[in-house]
C-alpha positions in Angstrom: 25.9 -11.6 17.6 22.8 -10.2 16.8 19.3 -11.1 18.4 15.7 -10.9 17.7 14.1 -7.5 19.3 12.5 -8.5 22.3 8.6 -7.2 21.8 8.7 -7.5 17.9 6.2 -4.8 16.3 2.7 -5.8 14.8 4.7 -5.4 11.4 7.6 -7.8 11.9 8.1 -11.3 10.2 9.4 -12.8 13.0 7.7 -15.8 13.6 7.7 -15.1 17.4 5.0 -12.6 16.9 2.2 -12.2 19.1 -1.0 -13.3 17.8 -4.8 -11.2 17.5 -8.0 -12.9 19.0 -10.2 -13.5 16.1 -12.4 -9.9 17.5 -9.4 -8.2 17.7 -8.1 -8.7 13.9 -12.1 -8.2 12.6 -11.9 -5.1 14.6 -8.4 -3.8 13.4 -9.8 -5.1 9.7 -13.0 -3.1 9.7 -11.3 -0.1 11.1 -8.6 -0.3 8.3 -12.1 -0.7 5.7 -13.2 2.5 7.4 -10.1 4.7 6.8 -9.2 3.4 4.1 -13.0 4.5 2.1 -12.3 7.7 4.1 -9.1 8.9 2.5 -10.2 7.4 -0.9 -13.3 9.6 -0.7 -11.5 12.5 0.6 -7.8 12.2 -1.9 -9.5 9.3 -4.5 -9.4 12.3 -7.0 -6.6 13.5 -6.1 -4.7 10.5 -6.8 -6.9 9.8 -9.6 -5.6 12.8 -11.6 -1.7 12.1 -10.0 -1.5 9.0 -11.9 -3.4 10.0 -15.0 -0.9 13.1 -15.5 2.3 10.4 -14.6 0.5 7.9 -17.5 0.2 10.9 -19.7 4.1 12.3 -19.2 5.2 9.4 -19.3 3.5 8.0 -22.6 5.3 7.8 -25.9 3.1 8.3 -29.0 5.8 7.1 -31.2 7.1 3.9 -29.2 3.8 3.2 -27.1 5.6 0.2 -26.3 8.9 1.8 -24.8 7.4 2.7 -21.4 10.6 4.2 -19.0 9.0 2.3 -16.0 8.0 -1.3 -17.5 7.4 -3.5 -15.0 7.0 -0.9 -11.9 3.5 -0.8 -10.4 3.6 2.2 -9.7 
């Protein structure tokens, strides 16, 4: 028989998680705002240009409408 993990992790959909004070999840929130505008401004371009040369290898002139990944967001 299996059972629940004991302390589940912040990430879990248990629904015996522990909860944030409301400071504690604006805190977390603003910090994830922060690194998140940090690596965009550091990689934006980088990933930028990934995606436009995946679009481009990936597009057919012919059949623009044939795309291998329909459907995938990524």
């Amino acid at each position: 028989m299996k059972t629940k993990h004991r302390y589940p992790c912040p990430m879990c959909s248990c629904t015996q998680t522990r909860t944030l004070s409301d400071e504690a999840a604006v805190e977390i929130h603003e910090f994830l705002e922060v690194f998140a505008a940090n690596f965009l401004s550091q990689y934006g371009q980088r990933i930028y240009r990934h995606y436009a040369k995946r679009a481009k290898r990936q597009f057919n002139s012919e059949k623009p409408w044939d795309h291998p990944h329909a459907g995938e967001p990524f």
